[in-house]
N, C-alpha and C positions, 0 to 999 in steps of 0.2 A: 474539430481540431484533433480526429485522431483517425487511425485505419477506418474504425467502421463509418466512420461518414462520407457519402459518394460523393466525387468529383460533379461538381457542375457551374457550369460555364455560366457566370454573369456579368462579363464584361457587358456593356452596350446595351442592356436591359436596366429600365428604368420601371417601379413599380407606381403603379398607379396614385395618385397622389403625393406621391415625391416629387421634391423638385432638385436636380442634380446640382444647381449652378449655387445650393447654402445646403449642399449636405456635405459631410465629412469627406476628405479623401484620402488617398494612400499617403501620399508624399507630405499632406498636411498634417492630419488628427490621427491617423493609422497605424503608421508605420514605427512612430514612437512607443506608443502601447504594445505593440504586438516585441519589438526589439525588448520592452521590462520585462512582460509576464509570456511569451512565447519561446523567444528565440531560445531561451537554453535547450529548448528541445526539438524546435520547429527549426530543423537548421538541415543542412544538406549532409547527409549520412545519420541523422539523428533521429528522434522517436515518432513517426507516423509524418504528415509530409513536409516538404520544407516552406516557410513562410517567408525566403527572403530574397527572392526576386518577387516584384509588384502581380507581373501580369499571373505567377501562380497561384501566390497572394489572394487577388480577386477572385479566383476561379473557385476557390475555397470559402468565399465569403460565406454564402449563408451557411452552411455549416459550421463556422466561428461562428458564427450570431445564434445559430441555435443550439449549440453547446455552452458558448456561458449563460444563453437567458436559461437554460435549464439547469446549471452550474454543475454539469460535466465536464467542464473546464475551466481554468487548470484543476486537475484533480485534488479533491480535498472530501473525505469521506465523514469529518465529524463535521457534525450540522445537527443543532437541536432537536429533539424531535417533543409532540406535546405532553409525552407521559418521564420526558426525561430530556431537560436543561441541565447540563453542568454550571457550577454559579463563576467557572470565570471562562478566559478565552484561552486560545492554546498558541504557541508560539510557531511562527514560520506560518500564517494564514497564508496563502495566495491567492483568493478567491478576488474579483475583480470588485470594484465599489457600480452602486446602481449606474450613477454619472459616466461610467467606461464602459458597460456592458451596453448602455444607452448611444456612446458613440458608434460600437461597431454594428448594433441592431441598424442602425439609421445607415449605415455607410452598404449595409450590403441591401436594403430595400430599397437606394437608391441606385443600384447596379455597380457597387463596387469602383464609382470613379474612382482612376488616377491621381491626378491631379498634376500641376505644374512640377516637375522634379526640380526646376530652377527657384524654386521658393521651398523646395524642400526643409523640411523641419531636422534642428539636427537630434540623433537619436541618442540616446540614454544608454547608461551601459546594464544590459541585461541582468534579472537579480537569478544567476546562475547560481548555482548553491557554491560552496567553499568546499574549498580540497582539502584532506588530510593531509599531513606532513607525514606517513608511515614510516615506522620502523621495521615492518616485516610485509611483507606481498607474497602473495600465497596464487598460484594459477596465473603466471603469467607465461604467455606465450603456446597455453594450453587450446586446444582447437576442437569445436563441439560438431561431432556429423549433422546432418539433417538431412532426411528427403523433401524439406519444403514446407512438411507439416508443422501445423502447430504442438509442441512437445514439452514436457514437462519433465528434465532432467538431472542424478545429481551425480555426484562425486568426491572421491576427499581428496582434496588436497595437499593433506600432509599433517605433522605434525605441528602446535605452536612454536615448544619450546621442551627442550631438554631439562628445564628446571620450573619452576615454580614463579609466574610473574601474574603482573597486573597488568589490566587492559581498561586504558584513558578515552580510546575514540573507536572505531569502526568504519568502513567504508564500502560499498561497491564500486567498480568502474567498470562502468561497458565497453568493453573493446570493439562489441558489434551493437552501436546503441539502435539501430535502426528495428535489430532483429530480438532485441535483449527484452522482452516485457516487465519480469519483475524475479526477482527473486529474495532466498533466505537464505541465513548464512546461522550455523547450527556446529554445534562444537557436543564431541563423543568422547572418553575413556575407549572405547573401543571402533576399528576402524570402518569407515563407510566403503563403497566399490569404490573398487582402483580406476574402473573404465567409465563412462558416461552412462547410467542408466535408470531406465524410466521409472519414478517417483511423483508423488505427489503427498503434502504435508509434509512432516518432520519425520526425518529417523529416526527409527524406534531409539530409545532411550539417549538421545541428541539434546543438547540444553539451546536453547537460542541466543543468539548472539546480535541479529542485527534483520529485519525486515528495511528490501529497499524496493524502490519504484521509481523508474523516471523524475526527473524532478525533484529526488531528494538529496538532501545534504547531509553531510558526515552524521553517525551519531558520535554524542560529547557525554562522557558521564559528567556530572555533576564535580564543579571545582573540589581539589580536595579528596575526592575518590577514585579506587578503580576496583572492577571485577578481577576477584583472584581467578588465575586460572592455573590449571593442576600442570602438572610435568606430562610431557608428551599426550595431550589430548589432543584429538584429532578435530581440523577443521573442514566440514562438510559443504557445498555449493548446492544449493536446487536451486535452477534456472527456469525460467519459461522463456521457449522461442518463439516467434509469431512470426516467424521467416515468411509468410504471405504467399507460398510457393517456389518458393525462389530457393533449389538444393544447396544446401553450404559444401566443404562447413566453414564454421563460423569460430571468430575469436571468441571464446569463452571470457565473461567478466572477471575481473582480477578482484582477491578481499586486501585490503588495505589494510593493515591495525598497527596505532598506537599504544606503544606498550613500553612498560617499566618497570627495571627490577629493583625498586625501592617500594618497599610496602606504603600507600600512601597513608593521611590520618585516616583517613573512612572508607568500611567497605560498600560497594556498591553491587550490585546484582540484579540479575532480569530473572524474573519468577514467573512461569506460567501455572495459571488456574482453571479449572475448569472439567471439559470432558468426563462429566458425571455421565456413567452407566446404568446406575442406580439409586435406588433410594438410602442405599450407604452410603453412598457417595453427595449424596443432596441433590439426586434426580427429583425435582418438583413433579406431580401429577402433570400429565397433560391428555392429551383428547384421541390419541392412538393409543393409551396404555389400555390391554383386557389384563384384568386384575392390578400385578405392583408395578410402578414404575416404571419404564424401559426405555431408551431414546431409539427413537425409530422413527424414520420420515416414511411415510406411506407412500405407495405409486401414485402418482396423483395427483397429491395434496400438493393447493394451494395457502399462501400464508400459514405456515404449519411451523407451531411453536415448541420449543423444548426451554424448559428453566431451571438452573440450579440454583443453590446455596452452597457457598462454602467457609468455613469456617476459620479464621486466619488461628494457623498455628502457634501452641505459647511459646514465644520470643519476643526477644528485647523491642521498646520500637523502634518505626522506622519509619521513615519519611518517603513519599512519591513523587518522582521525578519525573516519571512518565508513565502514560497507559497507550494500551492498544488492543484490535482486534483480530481474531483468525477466524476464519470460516473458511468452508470450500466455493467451491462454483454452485451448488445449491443455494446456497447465501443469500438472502433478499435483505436483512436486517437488521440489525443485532444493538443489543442496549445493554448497560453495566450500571450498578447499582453499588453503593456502599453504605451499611449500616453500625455506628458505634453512638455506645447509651443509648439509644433510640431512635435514634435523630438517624432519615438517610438521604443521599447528596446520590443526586444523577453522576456517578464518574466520567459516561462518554457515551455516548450517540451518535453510530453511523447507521442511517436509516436508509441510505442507497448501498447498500454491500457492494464491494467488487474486490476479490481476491487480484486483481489486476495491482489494485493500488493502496494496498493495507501497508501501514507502515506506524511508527510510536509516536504518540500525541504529546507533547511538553504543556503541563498545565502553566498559564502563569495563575497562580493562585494568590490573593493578595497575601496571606500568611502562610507556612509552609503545612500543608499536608500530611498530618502524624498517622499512622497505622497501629494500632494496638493489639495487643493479645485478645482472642474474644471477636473482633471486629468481623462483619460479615460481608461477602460479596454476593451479591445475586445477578446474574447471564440471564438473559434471553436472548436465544437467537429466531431466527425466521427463516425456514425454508419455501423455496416454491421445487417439489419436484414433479413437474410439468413440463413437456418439451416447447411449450409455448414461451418458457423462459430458457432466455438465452446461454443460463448459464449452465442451466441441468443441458441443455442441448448438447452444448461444448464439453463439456464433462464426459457423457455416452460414445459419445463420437470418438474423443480423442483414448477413450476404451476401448472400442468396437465392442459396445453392448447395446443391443436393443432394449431402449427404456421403454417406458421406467418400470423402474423395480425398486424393493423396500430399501432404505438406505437407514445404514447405523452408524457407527462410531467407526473410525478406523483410519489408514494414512493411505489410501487405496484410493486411484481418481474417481469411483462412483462410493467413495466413505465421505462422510464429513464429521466437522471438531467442531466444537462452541468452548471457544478458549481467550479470556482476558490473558495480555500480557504485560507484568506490572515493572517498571525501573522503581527499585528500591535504594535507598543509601541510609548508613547510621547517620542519628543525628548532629 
């Protein structure tokens, strides 16, 4: 269900043991399902191919069927893992239930029938995410070069605001969804390039603002609150292209924000954590350090661990609205911990990494999640840097560096970060 899986032709193939004339079809069991959980992005100009003519549709078939049985599809990177459950669920799942993964399994081992269009089923309206209503759009009509390659680019925007306001929502919109993979959206004091250019992570001293990916919907602060933001702070764009070969350029994605100059009752805030150096910093020992501390992924290493602690700063508390993950393409893994009086709660678990589709997890938690002075965070991340993994691969490449080579901390396509990122709000 996405670029990397090859086209292959199943019409007319029938796999053994199947019987075509009580398996699923397009026009019956199929077409409905794929219209809820595909079409917002499986659509003709949209993210990787279109699923809505049939006879494409089928040709795609097992490739649908072996990306949700592996639940690479629809994307969703927090999934328990055994040394860390979060104890509730997170809001906006899309992951598909056993009973639908089981109809598209069976529809494509039976060759992807048709079916009657004249008994066609009528189809559902797609759970597309919801639009902002913005008050300010930032990069519209803005045009990103490309020779074809896949690229990692940023640029600023501009200013928020002349004065001092608050920020209710957030948004990306892809004006080239086909080509647009993922991007960040990072707010400076001082100003980012005025021209498109090549980046990877955050800008230095850049606060974040909004992690987006295909598939996702506005972020909302929490009723009742907004992020202050300061007078003329500048709003920063990293994009990823995945143009596939195909030279642009291309419409760059537009930022959407909701915003209000009425102070609301509470503030709200996105805080990143993490990116220990050291053992000042709550670099944990790990199995590449000679003598103190250090983060450093070796040439090499597979499943290769860095761990911190950090220590929440003395302030008032505050409640958690949301959490997330950053990693680079290194990335295999990564887990979040939180410890207060003793007691600690798995916060989040993405144990398949893909800097493709990082974006902030909405706990719903049955009581609200208080954060206190004192309170500890502990990161693990997981590296693989091995060209056998796909993502150090991509990484090197889209550097022109022959790997591998030792990798540290840094916002440089062959650097990687190990960074929780927390939505706070007063209580």
């Amino acid at each position: 269900m996405h670029r990397g899986f090859p086209v292959v032709a199943s019409m007319g193939f029938v796999a053994c043991g199947a019987d075509a004339s009580i398996a699923p079809t397009w026009h019956g069991e199929v077409a409905p399902i794929v219209a809820v959980h595909c079409a917002s992005c499986h659509a003709p100009g949209g993210v990787g191919p279109s699923f809505t003519d049939p006879e494409d549709a089928a040709r795609w078939a097992p490739a649908m069927a072996a990306a949700v049985e592996a639940g690479t599809m629809p994307p969703w990177l927090a999934v328990p893992m055994d040394d860390c459950a979060p104890p509730w669920s997170f809001a906006e799942d899309p992951r598909l239930d056993p009973a639908t993964i089981a109809v598209l399994s069976a529809w494509a081992d039976a060759g992807a029938p048709l079916g009657d269009p004249s008994e066609a089923a009528a189809l559902p309206a797609s759970e597309a995410p919801d639009s902002l209503e913005p008050d300010l759009v930032l990069g519209a009509g803005l045009e990103i070069p490309s020779d074809g390659q896949d690229a990692v680019v940023c640029r600023d925007l501009g200013v928020l605001s002349e004065a001092s306001t608050w920020m209710l929502g957030a948004q990306v919109v892809a004006r080239a969804p086909a080509v647009t993979h993922h991007a960040v959206v990072t707010r400076s004091a001082t100003p980012g390039p005025s021209t498109w250019t090549p980046c990877a992570g955050f800008v230095a001293d850049a606060d974040p603002i909004l992690f987006w990916a295909p598939g996702t919907g506005p972020l909302r602060v929490p009723d009742g609150s907004g992020v202050a933001l300061s007078a003329n702070e500048h709003v920063i764009l990293q994009v990823h292209l995945h143009p596939l070969g195909v030279p642009g350029p291309y419409l760059a994605p537009e930022v959407h924000l909701d915003l209000t100059s009425v102070q609301p009752a509470k503030a709200a805030s996105l805080w990143m954590v993490g990116d220990a150096r050291d053992a000042g910093e709550g670099l944990l020992p790990g199995a590449s350090d000679d003598g103190e501390p250090v983060f450093r992924v070796p040439a090499g290493a597979v499943d290769h661990a860095e761990e911190m602690v950090v220590t929440l700063p003395d302030r008032p508390d505050v409640l958690l609205w949301g959490v997330g993950h950053h990693m680079h393409r290194f990335g295999s893994s990564m887990a979040s911990w939180w410890t207060q009086a003793g007691q600690t709660t798995c916060l989040l678990a993405t144990p398949s990494w893909s800097m493709d589709w990082h974006r902030l997890y909405q706990p719903e938690a049955p009581s609200p999640i208080r954060l206190t002075a004192g309170d500890t965070l502990r990161l693990r991340c997981r590296y693989n840097n091995d060209l056998s993994h796909p993502g150090a691969a991509q990484a090197y490449a889209e550097a022109g560096v022959d790997g591998p080579i030792d990798v540290g901390l840094g916002t440089g396509p062959v650097d990687e970060m190990c960074l929780a990122l927390l939505g706070l709000v007063e209580p």
